[in-house]
N, C-alpha and C positions, 0 to 999 in steps of 0.2 A: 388628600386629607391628612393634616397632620395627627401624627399619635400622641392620645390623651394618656397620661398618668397620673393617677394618687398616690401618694407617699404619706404613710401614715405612723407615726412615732411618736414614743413618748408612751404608751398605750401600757396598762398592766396585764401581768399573764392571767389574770383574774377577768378581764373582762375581754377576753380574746373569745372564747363561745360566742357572746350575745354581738358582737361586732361580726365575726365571722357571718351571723346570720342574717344581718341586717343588711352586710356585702352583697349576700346571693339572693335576699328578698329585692334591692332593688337589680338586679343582673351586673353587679360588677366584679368581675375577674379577678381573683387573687394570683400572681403570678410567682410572688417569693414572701416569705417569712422569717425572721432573724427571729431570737432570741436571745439574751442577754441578761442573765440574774432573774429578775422579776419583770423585764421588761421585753414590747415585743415591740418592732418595726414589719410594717407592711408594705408591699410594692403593688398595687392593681389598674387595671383599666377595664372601661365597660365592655360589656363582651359582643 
């Protein structure tokens, strides 16, 4: 089975909470987090 990832950018640090949530409401794994001024990048896969 090949490995699934989402890469998610672009995103503000402003709406990182309710994204975060919505991550683990449907079960997908956050694996890293950047940050960048006001901005954030996400690296996940389902778990």
């Amino acid at each position: 089975k090949r490995a699934q990832w989402l890469i998610l950018s672009g995103i503000l640090r402003e709406q990182e909470a309710r994204l975060v949530r919505a991550l683990k409401r449907n079960e997908i794994a956050i694996v890293e987090t950047r940050r960048r001024g006001k901005w954030i990048a996400i690296a996940c896969h389902p778990e």
